[in-house]
C-alpha positions in Angstrom: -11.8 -15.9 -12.0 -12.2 -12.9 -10.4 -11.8 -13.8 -7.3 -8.4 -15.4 -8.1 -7.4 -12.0 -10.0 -7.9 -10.3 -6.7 -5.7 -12.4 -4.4 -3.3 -12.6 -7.1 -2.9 -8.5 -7.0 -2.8 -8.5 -3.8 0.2 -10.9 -3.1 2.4 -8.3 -5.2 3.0 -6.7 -1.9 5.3 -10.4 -0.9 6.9 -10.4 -4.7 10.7 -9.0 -4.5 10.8 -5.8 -5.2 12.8 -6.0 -7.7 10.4 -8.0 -9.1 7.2 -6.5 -9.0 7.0 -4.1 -12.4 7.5 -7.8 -14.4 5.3 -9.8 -12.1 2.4 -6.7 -12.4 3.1 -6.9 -16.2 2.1 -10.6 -16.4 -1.0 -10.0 -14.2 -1.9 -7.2 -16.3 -1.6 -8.9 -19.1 -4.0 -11.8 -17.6 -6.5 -9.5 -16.7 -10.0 -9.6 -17.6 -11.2 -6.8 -19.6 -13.3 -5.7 -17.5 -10.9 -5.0 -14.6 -8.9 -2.5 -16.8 -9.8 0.6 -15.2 -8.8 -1.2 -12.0 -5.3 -2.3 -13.2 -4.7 1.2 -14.7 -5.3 2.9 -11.4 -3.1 0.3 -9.9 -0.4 0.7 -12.4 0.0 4.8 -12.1 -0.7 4.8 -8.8 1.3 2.3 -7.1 3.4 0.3 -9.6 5.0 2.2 -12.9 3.3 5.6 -12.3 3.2 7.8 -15.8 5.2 6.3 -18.7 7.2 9.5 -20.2 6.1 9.9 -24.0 7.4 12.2 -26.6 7.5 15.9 -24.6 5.3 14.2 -21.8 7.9 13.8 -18.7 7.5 10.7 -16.8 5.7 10.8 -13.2 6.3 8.6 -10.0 3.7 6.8 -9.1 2.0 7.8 -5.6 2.6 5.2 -3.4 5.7 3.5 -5.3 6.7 0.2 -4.3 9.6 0.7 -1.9 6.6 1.9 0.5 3.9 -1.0 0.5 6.2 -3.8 -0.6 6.2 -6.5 2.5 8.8 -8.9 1.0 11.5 -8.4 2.9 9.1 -7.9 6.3 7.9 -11.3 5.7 11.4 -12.5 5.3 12.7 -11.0 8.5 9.4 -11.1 10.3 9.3 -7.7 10.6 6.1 -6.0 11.9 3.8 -4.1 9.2 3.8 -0.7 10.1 -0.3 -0.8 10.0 0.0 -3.0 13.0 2.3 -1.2 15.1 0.4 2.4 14.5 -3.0 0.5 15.3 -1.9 -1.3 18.5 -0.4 2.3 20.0 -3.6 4.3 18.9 -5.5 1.3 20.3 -3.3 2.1 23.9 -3.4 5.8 23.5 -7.2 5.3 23.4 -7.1 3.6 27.0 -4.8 6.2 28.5 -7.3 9.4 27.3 -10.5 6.8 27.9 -12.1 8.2 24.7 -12.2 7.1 21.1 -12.1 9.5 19.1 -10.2 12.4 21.8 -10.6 16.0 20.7 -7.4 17.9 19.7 -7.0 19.6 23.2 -7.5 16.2 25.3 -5.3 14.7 22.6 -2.5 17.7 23.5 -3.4 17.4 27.6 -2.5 13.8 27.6 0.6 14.2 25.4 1.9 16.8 28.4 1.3 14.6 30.8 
């Protein structure tokens, strides 16, 4: 099912990361056709990035794995760095009083 497909995708960010170009394949591979678009974007973006063919050089992808991988966090217990930003905008937000500061109360509080 979809649904399935989805949470499946998602968990390649707890896979080894040595693992996760062979784990991706096999999910690929599952896919429903109709997700293909989907899995490309996922691939060239995040996973392989551009395959190098004939004269064609190869490209990273974007956001390669080393960056969003979470096995080793979850291991540890390590904090996601989403968390950690959140909680300090979510203080530095109390300490100006406003939610969305402009850039010179931003700058006023960071001098202070």
């Amino acid at each position: 099912s979809l649904k399935y497909f989805t949470h499946m995708m998602l968990a390649l960010e707890f896979v080894p990361l040595t693992e996760v170009s062979h784990i991706f394949s096999l999910l690929k591979n599952d896919a429903p056709e109709a997700l293909s678009p989907i899995i490309e974007y996922f691939e060239k973006n995040y996973v392989l990035g551009v395959i190098a063919r004939g004269r064609r050089r190869g490209i990273h992808p974007r956001y390669p794995p080393e960056i969003w991988n979470q096995h080793q966090a979850a291991l540890t217990g390590s904090h996601k760095t989403n968390n950690v930003s959140e909680e300090w905008h979510n203080r530095f937000q109390l300490v100006i009083g406003k939610h969305h500061p402009d850039l010179y109360s931003a700058l006023g509080e960071f001098q202070k």
